[in-house]
C-alpha positions as CSV (number, residue, x, y, z in Angstrom):
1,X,14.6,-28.9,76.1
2,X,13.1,-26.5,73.7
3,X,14.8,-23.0,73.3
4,X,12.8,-20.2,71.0
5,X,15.0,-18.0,69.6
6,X,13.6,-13.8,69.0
7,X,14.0,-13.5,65.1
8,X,17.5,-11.2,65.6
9,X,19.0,-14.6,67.1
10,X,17.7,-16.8,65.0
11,X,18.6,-14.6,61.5
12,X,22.2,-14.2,63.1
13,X,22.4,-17.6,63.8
14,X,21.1,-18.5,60.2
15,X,24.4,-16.2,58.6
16,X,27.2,-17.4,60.7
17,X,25.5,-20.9,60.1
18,X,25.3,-20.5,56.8
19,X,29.4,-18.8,56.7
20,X,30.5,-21.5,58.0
21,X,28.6,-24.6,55.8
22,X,27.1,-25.8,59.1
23,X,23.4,-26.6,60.4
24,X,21.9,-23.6,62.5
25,X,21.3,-26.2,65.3
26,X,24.8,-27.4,64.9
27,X,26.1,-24.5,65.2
28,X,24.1,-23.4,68.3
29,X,24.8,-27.1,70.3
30,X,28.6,-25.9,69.5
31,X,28.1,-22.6,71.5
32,X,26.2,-24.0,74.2
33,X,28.8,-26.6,74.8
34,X,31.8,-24.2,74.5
35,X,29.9,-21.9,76.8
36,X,29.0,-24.7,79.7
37,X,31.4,-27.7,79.6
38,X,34.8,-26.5,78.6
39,X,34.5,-24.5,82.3
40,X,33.7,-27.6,83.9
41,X,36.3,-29.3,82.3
42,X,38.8,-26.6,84.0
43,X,38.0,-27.1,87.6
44,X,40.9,-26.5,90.2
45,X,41.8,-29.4,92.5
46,X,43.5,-27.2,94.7
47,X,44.5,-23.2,96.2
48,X,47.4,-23.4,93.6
49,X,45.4,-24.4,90.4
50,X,42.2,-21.8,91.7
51,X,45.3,-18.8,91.8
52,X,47.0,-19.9,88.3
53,X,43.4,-20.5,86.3
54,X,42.4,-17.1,87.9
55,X,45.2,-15.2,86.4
56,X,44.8,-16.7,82.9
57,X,42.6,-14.6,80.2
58,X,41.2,-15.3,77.1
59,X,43.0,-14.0,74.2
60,X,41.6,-15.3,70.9
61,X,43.2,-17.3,68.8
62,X,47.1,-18.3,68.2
63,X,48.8,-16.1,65.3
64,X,49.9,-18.1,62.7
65,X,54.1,-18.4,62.3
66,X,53.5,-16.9,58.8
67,X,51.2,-13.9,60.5
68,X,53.9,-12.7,62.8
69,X,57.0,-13.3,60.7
70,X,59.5,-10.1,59.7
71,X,57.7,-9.4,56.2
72,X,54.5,-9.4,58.0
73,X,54.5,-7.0,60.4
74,X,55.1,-4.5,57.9
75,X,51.5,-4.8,55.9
C-alpha cells in the first residue's frame, strides 16, 4: 500500500519524527498501528466486558509519583 501524504502532513510528520530521533515512516507505521490494532486487541467476549470497555475513557498518560507528590502540587 502506498499512502501520499498533502505537504502539511508530511512537514508535521517530519518535526515530531525528527523530536523524537525516529524515521518519518516509523513514526507513521507507529500511529497506524496504535490507531487500528490496539482496538482489535480490546474486543469484548461478552454483555459484561462490551458495558465495562464502554464506560472506560482515554486519559493520557499516568502522572509520575514524583509529579503528584506534596511539593509538587504547589509549582
Amino acid at each position: 500500500m502506498v499512502i501520499t501524504l498533502g505537504p502539511e502532513l508530511e512537514a508535521a510528520l517530519s518535526e515530531l519524527a525528527r523530536q523524537q530521533g525516529v524515521a518519518p515512516e516509523v513514526l507513521a507505521l507507529n500511529a497506524l498501528r496504535a490507531r487500528f490494532l490496539a482496538a482489535a486487541v480490546l474486543q469484548p467476549r461478552d454483555e459484561w466486558e462490551r458495558r465495562l470497555l464502554g464506560l472506560a475513557k482515554d486519559c493520557g498518560v499516568s502522572l509520575s509519583d514524583e509529579a503528584v507528590s506534596r511539593e509538587a502540587l504547589y509549582d
